[in-house]
Residue frames relative to the residue before (quaternion, step in Angstrom):
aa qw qx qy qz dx dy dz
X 1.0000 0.0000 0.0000 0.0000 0.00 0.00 0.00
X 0.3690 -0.7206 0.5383 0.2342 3.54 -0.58 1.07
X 0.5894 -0.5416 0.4889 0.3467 3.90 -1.35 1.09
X 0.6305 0.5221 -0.4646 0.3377 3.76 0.42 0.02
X 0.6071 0.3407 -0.3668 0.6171 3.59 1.13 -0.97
X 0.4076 0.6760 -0.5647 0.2408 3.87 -0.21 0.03
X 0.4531 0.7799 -0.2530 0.3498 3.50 1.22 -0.91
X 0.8078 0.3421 -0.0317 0.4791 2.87 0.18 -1.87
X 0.6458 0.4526 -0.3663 0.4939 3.84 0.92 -1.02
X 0.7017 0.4877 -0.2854 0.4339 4.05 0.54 -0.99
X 0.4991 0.4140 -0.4235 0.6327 4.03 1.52 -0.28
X 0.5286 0.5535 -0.4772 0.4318 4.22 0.25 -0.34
X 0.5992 0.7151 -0.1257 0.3374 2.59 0.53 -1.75
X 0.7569 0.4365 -0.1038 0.4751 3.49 0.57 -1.49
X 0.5956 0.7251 -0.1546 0.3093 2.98 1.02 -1.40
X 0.4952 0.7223 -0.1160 0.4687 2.62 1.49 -2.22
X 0.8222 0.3500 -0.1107 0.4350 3.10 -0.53 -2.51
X 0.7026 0.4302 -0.3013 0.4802 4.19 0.41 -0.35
X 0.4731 0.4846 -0.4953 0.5441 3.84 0.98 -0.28
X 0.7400 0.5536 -0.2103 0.3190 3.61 0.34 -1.69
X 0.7472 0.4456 -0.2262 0.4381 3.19 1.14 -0.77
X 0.5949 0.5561 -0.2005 0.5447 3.26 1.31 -0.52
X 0.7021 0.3897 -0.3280 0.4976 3.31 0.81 -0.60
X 0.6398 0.4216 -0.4827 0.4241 3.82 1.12 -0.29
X 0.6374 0.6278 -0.3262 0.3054 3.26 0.84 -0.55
X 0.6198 0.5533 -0.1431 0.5378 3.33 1.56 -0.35
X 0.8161 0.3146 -0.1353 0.4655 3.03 1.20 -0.76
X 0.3715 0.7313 -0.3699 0.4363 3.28 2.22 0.34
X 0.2999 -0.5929 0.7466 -0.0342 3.76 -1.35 1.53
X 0.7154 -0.4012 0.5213 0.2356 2.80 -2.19 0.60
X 0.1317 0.8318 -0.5323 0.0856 3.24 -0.86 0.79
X 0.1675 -0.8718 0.4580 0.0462 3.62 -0.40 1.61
X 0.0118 -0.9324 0.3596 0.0340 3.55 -0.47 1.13
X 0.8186 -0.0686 -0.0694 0.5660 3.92 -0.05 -0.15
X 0.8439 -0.0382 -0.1082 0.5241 3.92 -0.41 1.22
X 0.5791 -0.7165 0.0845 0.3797 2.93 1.24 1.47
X 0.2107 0.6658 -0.6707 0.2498 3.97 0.86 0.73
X 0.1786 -0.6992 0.6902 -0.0527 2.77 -1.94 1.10
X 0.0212 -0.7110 0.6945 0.1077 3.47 -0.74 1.09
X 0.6246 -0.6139 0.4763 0.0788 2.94 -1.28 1.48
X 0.4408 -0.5921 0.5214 0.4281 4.32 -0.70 0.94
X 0.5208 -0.6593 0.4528 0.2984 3.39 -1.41 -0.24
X 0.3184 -0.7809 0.3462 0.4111 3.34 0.18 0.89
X 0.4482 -0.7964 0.3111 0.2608 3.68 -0.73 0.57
X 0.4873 0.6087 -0.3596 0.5125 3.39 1.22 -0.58
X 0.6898 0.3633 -0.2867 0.5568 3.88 0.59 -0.54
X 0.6112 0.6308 -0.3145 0.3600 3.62 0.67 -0.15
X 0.6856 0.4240 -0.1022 0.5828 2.82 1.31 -1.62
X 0.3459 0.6992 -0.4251 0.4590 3.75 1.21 -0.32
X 0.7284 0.5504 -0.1594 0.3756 2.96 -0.07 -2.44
X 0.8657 0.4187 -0.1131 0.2499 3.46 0.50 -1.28
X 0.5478 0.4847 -0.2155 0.6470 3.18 2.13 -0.49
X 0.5969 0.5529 -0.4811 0.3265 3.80 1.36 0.22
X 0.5911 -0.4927 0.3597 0.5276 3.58 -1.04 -0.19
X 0.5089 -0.6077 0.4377 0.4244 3.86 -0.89 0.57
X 0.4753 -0.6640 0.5621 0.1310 3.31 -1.35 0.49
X 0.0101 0.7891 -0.6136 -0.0251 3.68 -0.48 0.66
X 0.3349 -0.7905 0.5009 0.1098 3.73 -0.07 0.87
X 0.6172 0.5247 -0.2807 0.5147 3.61 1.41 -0.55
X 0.7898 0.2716 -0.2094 0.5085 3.42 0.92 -0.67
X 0.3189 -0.7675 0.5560 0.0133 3.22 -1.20 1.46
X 0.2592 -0.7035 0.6591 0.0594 3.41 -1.47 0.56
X 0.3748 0.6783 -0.5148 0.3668 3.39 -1.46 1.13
């Protein structure tokens, strides 16, 4: 496969790997595990927030 069509398969790719994540993250329950800790589901409405905000770059400053 020539490095030019690589583009388009490695943006799938991405696509792919961010559908997948998102969809566990959405579809993640409470779950208690060794000496009864509990990590709590994520609450979605604050997720989806988070994700429709502008990204955040902590390195770059304004002023």
């Amino acid at each position: 496969m020539a490095d030019a069509d690589l583009g388009p398969l490695f943006g799938a790719v991405l696509d792919g790997v961010e559908e997948a994540v998102l969809n566990s993250l959405l579809a993640a329950t409470a779950t208690t595990g060794f000496g009864g800790r509990t990590a709590p589901a994520l609450p979605v409405d604050r997720l989806l927030e988070t994700l429709a905000a502008p990204p955040h770059h902590p390195s770059v400053t304004t002023g």
